[in-house]
C-alpha positions in Angstrom: -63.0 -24.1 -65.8 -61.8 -20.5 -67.0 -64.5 -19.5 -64.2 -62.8 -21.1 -61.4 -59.3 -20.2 -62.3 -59.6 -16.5 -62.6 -63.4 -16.0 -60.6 -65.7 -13.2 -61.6 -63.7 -11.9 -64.7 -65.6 -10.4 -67.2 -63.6 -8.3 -68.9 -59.4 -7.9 -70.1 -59.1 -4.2 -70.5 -54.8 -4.4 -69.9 -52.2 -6.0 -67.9 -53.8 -4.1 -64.6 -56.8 -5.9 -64.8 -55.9 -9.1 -65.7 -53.2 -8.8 -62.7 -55.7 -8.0 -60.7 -58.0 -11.0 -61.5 -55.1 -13.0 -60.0 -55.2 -11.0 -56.9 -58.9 -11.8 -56.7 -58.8 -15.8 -57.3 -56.5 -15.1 -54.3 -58.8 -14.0 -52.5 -62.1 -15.8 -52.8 -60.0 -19.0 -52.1 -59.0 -18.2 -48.8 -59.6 -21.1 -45.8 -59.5 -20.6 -42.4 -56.4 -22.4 -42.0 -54.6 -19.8 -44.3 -55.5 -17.0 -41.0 -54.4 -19.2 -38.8 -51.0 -19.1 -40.8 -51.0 -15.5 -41.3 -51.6 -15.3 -37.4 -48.6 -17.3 -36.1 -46.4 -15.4 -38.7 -47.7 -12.0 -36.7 -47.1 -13.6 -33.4 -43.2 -14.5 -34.4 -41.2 -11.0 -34.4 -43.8 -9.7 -31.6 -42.4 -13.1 -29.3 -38.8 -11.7 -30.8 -40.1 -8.3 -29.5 -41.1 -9.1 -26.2 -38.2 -11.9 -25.5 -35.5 -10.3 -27.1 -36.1 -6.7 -27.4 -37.4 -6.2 -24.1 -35.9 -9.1 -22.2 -32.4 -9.2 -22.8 -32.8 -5.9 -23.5 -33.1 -5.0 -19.7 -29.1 -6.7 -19.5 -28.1 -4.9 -22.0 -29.4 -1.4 -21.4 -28.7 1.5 -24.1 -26.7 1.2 -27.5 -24.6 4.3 -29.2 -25.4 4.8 -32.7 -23.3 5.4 -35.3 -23.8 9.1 -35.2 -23.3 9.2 -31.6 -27.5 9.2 -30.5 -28.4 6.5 -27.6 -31.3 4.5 -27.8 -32.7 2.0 -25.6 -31.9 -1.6 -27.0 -35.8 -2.2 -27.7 -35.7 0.7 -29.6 -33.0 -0.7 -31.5 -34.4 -4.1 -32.1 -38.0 -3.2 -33.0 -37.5 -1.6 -36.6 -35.2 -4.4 -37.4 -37.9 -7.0 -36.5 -39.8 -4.8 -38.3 -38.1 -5.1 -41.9 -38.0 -9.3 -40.8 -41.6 -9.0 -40.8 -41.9 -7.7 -44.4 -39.7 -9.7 -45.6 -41.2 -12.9 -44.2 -45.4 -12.0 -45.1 -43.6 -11.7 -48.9 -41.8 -14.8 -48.9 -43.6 -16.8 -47.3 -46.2 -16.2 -50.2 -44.2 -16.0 -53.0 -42.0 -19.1 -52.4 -44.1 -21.7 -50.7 -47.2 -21.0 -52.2 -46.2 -19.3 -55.4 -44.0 -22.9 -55.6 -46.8 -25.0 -54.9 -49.5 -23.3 -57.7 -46.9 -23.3 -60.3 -45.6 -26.9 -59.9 -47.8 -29.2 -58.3 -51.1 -27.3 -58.4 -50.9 -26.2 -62.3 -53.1 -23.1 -61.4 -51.0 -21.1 -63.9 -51.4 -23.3 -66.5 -55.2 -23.0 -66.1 -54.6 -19.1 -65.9 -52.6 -19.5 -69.0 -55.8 -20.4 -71.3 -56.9 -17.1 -70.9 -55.4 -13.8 -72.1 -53.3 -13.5 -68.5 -50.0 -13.4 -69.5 -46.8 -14.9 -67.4 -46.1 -11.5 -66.2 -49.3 -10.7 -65.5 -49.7 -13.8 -63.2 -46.2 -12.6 -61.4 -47.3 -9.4 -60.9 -51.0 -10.5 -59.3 -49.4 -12.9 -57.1 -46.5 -10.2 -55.7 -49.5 -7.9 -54.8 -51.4 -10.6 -53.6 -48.1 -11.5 -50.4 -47.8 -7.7 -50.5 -51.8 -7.9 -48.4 -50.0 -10.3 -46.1 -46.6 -8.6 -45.8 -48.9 -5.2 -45.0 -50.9 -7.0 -42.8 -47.7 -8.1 -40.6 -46.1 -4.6 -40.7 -49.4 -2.6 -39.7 -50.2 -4.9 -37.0 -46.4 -4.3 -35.6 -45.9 -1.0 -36.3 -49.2 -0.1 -34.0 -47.2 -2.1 -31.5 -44.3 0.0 -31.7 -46.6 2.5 -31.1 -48.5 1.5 -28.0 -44.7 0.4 -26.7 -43.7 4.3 -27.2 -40.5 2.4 -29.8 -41.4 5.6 -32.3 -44.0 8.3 -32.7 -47.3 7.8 -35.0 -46.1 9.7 -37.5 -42.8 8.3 -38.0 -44.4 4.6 -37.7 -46.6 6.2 -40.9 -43.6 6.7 -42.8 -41.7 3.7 -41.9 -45.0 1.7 -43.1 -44.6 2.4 -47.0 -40.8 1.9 -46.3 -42.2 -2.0 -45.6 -44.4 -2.2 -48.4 -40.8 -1.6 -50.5 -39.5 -4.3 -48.2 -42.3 -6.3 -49.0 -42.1 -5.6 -53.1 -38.5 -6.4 -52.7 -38.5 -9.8 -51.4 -41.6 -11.1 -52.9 -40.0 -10.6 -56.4 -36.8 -12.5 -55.0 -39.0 -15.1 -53.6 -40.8 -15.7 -57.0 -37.6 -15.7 -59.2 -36.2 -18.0 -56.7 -39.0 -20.2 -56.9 -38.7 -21.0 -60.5 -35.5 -22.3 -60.1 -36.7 -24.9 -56.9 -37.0 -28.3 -57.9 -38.7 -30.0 -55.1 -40.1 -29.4 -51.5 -36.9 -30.4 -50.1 -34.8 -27.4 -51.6 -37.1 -25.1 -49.4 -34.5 -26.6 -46.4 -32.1 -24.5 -48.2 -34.6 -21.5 -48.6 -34.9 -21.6 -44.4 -31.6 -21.3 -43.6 -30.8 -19.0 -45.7 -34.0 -16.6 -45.0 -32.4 -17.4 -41.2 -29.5 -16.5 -41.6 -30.5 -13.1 -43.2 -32.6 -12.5 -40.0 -29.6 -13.5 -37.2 -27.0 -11.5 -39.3 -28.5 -8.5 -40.8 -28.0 -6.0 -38.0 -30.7 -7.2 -36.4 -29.8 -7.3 -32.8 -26.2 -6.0 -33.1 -24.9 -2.9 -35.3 -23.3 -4.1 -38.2 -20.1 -2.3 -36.8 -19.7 -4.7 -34.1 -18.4 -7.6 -36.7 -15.1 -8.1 -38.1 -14.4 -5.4 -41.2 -15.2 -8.6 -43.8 -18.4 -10.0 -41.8 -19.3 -5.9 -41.3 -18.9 -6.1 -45.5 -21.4 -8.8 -46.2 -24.1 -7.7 -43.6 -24.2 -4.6 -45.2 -24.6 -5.6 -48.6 -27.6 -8.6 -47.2 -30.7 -7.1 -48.9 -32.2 -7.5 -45.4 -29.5 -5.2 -43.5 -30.6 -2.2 -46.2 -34.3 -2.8 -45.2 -33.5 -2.6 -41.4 -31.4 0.1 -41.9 -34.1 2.1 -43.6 -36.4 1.2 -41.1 -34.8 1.9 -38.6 -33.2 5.3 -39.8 -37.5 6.2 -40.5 -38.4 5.2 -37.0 -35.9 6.7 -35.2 -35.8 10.4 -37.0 -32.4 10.1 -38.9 -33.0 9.7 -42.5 -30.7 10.8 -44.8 -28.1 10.0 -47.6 -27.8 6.2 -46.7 -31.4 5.9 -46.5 -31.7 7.2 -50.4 -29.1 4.1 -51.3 -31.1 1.8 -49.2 -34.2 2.7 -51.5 -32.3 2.6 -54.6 -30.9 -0.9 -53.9 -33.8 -2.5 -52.6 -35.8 -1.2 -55.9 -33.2 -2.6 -58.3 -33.3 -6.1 -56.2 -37.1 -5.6 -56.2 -37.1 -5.5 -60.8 -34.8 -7.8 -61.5 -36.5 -10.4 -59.3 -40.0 -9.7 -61.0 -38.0 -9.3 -64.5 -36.3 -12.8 -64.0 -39.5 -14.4 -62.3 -41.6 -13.4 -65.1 -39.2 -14.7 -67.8 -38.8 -17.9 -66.0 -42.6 -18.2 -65.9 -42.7 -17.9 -69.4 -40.0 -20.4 -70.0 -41.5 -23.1 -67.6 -45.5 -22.8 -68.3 -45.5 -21.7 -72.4 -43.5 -25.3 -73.4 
């Protein structure tokens, strides 16, 4: 049984190894349905891309920054679907499936008979939606690319800016999962994962709203991650940016500190 939980282990050196045995059940378990999946969550900020981006980008033309540069609206709207991406490839595995393994699966509980530890578990699975979330930002920053929406080496950079992104969001989506008591409060997740999306300066500056709307965009955890993005891919990083890390790495351990805790709580009754 211990063999099909946690495939191929032969050893518990420390918590890196055990976390990674989680990573590998992960992997050896894949279908190919679950490609399919990680396919139409590629195509979905590329369609954004290409509709919005480009599209109504051709109405509206060329947007002033904040510190007075002009960029094409595409080039606006790319890094900021960029950031979406992360965030999605990390939730989408570390509320949905995370949800379904620890509730109605009882995979963790399996896990739990050997030396694994709650933690341990957390921290395989948030590297585990970190290959997806990768996967997704790779794929569209070699768009960006091709589109000439930044240069190689800036797209580079901006890539392990994601994988923060990605760290960030798959330890909210795992603490947030603990606290879910059914399918039906992912209905909730949606629309609030949605509304982070639409109103996170994604397609307008955040200066463009009201000074109490302006406020909460700019606090989202979502509006720091495009913001760093987008500062990366279009050659202005500075000050901000360093806040933008700070925050997104505090968000990032007290999810996996509170997801790991609740883990405990739930699984060692």
């Amino acid at each position: 049984m211990i063999g099909l939980v946690l495939p191929r282990l032969v050893a518990f050196e420390g918590p890196a190894r055990r976390s990674g045995a989680v990573v590998e059940r992960n992997a050896t378990s894949l279908s190919g349905a679950y490609w399919l999946v990680v396919l139409s969550g590629l195509l979905e900020p590329l369609l954004y891309l290409f509709s919005i981006g480009v599209g109504v980008g051709a109405l509206v033309g060329e947007l002033t920054l904040p510190d007075g540069r002009v960029v094409g609206y595409a080039v606006f709207v790319a890094p900021a679907l960029l950031a979406s991406s992360a965030m999605t490839g990390a939730l989408s595995e570390t509320t949905f499936n995370f949800f379904g393994k620890m509730k109605y699966w009882r995979l963790y509980e399996g896990m739990l008979a050997t030396p694994v530890k709650p933690i341990e578990i957390a921290l395989g699975e948030l590297a585990w939606a970190m290959v997806r979330g990768n996967v997704y930002s790779a794929a569209f920053l070699v768009i960006m690319v091709v589109m000439d929406l930044t240069s190689p080496g800036r797209a580079v950079a901006a890539f392990f800016a994601t994988v923060l992104v990605g760290f960030t969001f798959g330890g909210l989506g795992m603490a947030l999962s603990t606290y879910l008591r059914s399918w039906q409060d992912f209905d909730i997740v949606v629309s609030v994962q949605f509304a982070l999306f639409l109103f996170s300066g994604t397609f307008v500056p955040a200066q463009a709203y009201p000074a109490v709307l302006r406020w909460l965009v700019e606090t989202s955890p979502l509006y720091r991650a495009v913001d760093l993005a987008r500062a990366i891919t279009l050659g202005g990083f500075g000050w901000p940016q360093l806040f933008d890390v700070l925050y997104l790495v505090a968000l990032f351990l007290v999810g996996l500190t509170v997801a790991g805790r609740r883990m405990g709580k739930l699984l060692l009754k």
